[in-house]
C-alpha positions in Angstrom: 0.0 0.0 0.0 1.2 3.4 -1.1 2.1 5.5 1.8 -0.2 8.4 3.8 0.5 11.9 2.5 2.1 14.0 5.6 -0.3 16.7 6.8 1.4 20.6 5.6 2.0 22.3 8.8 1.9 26.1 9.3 5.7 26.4 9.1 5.5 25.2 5.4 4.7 27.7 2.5 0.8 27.2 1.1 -1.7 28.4 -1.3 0.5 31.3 -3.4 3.2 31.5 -1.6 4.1 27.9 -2.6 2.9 28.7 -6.5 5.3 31.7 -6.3 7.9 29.2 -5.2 7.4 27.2 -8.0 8.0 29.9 -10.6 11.7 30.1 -11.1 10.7 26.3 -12.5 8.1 27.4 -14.9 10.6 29.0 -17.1 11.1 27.3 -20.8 14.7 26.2 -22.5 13.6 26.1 -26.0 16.6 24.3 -27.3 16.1 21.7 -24.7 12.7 20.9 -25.7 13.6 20.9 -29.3 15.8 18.6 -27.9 13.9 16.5 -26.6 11.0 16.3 -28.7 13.5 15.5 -31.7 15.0 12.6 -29.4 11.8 11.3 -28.9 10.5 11.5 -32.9 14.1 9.7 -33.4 12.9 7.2 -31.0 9.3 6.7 -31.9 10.2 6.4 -35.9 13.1 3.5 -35.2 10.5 1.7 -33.0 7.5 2.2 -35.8 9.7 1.0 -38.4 10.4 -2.4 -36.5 6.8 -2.8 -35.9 6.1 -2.0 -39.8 8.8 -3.8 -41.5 10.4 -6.4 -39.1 10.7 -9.7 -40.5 9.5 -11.9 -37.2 6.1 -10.6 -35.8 7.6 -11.1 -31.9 10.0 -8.2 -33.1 7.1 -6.7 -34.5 4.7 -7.0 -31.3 8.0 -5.5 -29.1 8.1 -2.5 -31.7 4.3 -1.8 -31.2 4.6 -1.9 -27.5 7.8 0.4 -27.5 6.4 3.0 -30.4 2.9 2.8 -27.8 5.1 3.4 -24.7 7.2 6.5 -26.4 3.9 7.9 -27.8 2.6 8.4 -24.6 5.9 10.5 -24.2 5.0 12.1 -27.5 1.4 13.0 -26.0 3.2 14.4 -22.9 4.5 17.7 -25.2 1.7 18.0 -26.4 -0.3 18.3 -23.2 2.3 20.8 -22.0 2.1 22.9 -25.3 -1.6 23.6 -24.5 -0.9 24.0 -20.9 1.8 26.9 -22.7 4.7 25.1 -21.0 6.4 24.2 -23.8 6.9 25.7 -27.5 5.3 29.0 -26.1 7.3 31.1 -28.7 8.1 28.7 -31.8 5.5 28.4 -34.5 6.8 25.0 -35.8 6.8 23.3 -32.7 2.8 24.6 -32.3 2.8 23.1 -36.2 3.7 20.0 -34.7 1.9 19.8 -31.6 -1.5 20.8 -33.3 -0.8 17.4 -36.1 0.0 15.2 -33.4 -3.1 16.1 -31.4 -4.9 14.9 -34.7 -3.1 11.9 -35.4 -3.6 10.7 -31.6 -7.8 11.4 -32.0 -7.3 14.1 -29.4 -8.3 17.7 -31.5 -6.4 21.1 -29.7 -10.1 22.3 -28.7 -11.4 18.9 -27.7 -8.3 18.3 -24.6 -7.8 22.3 -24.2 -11.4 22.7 -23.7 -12.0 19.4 -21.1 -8.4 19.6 -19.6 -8.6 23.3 -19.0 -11.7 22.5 -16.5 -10.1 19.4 -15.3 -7.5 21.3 -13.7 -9.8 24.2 -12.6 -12.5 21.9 -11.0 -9.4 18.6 -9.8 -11.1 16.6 -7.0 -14.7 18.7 -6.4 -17.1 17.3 -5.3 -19.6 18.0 -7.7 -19.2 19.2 -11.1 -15.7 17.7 -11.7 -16.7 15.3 -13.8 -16.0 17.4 -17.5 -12.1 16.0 -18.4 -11.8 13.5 -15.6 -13.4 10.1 -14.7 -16.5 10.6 -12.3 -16.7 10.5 -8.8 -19.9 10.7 -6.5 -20.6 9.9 -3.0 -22.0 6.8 -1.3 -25.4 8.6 -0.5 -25.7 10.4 -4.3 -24.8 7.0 -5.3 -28.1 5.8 -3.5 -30.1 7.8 -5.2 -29.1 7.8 -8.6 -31.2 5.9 -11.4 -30.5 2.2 -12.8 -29.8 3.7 -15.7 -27.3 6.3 -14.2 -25.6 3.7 -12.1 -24.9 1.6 -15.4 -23.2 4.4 -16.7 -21.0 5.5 -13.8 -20.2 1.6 -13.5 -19.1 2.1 -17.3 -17.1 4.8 -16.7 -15.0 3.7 -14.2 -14.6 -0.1 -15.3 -11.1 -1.3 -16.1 -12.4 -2.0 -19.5 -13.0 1.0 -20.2 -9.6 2.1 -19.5 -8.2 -1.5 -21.2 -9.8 -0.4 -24.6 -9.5 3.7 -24.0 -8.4 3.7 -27.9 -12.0 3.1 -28.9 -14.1 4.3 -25.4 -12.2 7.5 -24.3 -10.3 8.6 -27.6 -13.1 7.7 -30.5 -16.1 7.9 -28.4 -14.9 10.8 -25.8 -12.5 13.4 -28.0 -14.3 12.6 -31.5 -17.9 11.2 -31.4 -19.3 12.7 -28.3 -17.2 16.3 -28.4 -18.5 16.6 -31.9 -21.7 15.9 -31.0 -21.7 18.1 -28.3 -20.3 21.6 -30.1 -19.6 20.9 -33.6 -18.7 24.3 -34.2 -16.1 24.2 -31.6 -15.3 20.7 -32.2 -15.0 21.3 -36.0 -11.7 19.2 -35.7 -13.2 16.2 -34.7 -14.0 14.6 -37.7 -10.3 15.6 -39.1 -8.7 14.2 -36.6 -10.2 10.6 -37.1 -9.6 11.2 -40.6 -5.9 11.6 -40.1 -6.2 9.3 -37.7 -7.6 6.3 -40.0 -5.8 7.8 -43.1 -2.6 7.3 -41.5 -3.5 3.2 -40.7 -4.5 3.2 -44.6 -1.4 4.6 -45.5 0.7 1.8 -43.7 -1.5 -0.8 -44.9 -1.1 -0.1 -48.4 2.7 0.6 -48.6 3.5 -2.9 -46.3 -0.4 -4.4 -45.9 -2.4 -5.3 -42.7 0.6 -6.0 -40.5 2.2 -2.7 -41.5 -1.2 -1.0 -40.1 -1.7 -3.5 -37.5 1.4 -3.3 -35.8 2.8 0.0 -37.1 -0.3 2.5 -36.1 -3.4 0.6 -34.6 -1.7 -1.5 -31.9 1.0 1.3 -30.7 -2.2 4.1 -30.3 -4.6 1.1 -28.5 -1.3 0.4 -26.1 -0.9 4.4 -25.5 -4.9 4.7 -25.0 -5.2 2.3 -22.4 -1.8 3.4 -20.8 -2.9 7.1 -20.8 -6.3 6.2 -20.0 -5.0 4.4 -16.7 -2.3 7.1 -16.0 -4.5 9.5 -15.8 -7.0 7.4 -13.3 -4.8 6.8 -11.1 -3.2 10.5 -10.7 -6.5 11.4 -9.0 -8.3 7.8 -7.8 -5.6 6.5 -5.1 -6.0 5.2 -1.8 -4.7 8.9 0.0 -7.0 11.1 -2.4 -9.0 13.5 -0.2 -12.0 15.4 -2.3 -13.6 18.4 -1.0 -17.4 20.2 -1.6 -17.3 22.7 -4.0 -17.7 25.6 -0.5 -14.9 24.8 1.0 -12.4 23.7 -2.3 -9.1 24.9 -2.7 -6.9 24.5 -6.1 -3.9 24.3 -4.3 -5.4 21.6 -1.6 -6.3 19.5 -4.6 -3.1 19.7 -6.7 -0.9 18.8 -3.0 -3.8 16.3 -1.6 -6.2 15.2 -4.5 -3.5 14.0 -7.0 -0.7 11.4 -6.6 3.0 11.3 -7.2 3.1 8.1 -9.5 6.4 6.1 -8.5 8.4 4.2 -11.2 11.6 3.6 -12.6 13.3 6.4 -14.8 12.7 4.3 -18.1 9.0 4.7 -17.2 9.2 8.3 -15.7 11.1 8.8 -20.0 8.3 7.2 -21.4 5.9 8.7 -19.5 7.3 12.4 -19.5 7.5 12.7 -16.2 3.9 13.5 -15.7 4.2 10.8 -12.2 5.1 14.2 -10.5 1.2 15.0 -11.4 1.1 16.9 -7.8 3.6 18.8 -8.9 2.0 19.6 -12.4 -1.1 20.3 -10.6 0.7 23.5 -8.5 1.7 24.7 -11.4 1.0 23.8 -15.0 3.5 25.9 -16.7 6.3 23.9 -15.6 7.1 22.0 -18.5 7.6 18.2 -17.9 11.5 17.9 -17.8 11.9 20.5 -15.0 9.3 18.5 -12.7 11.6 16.3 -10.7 13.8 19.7 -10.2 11.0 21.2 -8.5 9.9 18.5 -6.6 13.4 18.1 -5.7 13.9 21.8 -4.1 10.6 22.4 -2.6 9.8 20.3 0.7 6.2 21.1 0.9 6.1 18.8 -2.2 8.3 15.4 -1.3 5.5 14.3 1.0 2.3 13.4 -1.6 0.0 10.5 -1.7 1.7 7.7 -4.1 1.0 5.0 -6.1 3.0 3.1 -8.5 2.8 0.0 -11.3 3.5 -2.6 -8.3 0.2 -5.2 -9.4 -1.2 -4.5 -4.9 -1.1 -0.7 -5.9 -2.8 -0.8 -9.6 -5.5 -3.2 -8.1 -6.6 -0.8 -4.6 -6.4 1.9 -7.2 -9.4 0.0 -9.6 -11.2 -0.9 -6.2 -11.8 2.7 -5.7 -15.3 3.7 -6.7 -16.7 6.1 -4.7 -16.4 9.1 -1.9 -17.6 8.1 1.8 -17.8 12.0 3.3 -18.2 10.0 7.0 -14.7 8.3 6.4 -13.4 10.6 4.4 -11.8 8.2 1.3 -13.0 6.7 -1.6 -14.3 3.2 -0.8 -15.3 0.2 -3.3 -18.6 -0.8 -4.5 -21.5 -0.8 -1.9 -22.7 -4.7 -0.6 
């Protein structure tokens, strides 16, 4: 079991005073993302190309998973970028943040739009729901519908996480965003164009495998990985939720979202976004300066954790709901 975040006591900064502490941190090295991202396109292509083209489809399967693994990595500057922590003054990079968010079924307005909120409303009670998985309490959940309760129960099933590619990515950021505000949303249909064009394009220059491995298996291993990720950074055993009267943005970035531990392969592939506490502070802070902060501030080395060990991932997926007389989220009801 992950261990219990340590109470912040009145000799440590909080609220602004730890933001402004933060802010020295928030400050973009252009060449080193350029860096970086061009690292990581070095790395994704080399691992697309063995899953396209290798001769022996074990080499092939290792590729997709790889190319899925550094795609979530690929997603991570794009995340950043429309948080305006990364490529804030280069028009290229924006170029090739805004094509990626349409490759990946993810359109600029669709995450911008749903993340933006996310971040404003982390951890409320009610009305966080918009860009995050959702949470109710034991006694809302004894008065919702059948109907209702089917969906929640979708929501937050494993397999909905498991196949993210098609529930979360083509139902959430395509179908049901365009369906909502097509106008805003104009994207939508773009992105899954790009999208599929892209697995038609491999499948006629090398045929199915090409597609299958190159493209479809790479984005349903990022989906699902992204789609857990981001579960887990606010539904852990330590999370503490608050009513909408008496939240606080910096209680929820310190108390409502985890530190995800892992090794530092994981925290590459991942961008760093395991310091999610630390991104909820402050969300200008691009991803590679993360551990630095975390590192110089002690009001932020004590957060709720979790981590890929198979006894954290499974109380994480037990979670279900918020019991305001216990004060922690607690499984299904008997």
């Amino acid at each position: 079991m992950a261990e219990s975040a340590a109470p912040i006591t009145d000799a440590t900064r909080t609220g602004s005073a730890l933001v402004r502490a933060t802010k020295p941190f928030s400050e973009e090295h252009l060449p080193t993302t350029w860096r970086l991202f061009a690292t990581t396109l070095l790395v994704l292509g080399g691992f697309t190309a063995v899953a396209a083209m290798a001769p022996w489809w074990p080499l092939r399967l290792a590729g997709s998973v790889l190319a899925g693994l550094t795609t979530v990595r690929t997603f991570i500057f794009y995340h950043d970028w429309l948080h305006g922590a990364v490529f804030r003054k280069s028009r290229l990079g924006g170029l090739c943040m805004h094509l990626f968010g349409l490759y990946i079924l993810t359109p600029p307005s669709v995450w911008k739009q749903t993340h933006d909120y996310h971040h404003q409303n982390n951890a409320k009670m009610t009305g966080a729901a918009i860009g995050s998985y959702p949470v109710v309490t034991t006694r809302m959940w004894r008065h919702m519908t059948p109907t209702q309760k089917r969906w929640y129960r979708f929501a937050r099933n494993p397999l909905t996480m498991l196949f993210g590619y098609f529930t979360l990515f083509h139902g959430g950021m395509i179908v049901s965003a365009f369906r909502r505000d097509a106008r805003t949303h104009w994207q939508a249909p773009i992105a899954l164009a790009t999208h599929w064009g892209t697995v038609g394009a491999f499948w006629a220059l090398g045929g199915f495998d090409a597609a299958l491995f190159g493209v479809i298996l790479p984005a349903f291993i990022s989906c699902a990985l992204g789609s857990y990720l981001f579960y887990a950074q606010h539904n852990f055993p330590d999370v503490q939720l608050q009513d909408r009267s008496k939240w606080s943005y910096h209680f929820a970035a310190l108390h409502s979202s985890s530190m995800f531990d892992m090794s530092p392969i994981m925290h590459w592939f991942t961008g760093n976004i395991g310091y999610h506490h630390v991104h909820h502070l402050n969300h200008k802070i691009p991803f590679y300066r993360l551990p630095e902060a975390m590192a110089a501030l002690p009001e932020l080395q004590s957060p709720g954790r979790t981590s890929w060990r198979p006894s954290d991932v499974l109380a994480c997926l037990r979670l279900k709901m918020w019991d305001p007389s216990q004060r922690r989220m607690v499984g299904w009801p008997s």
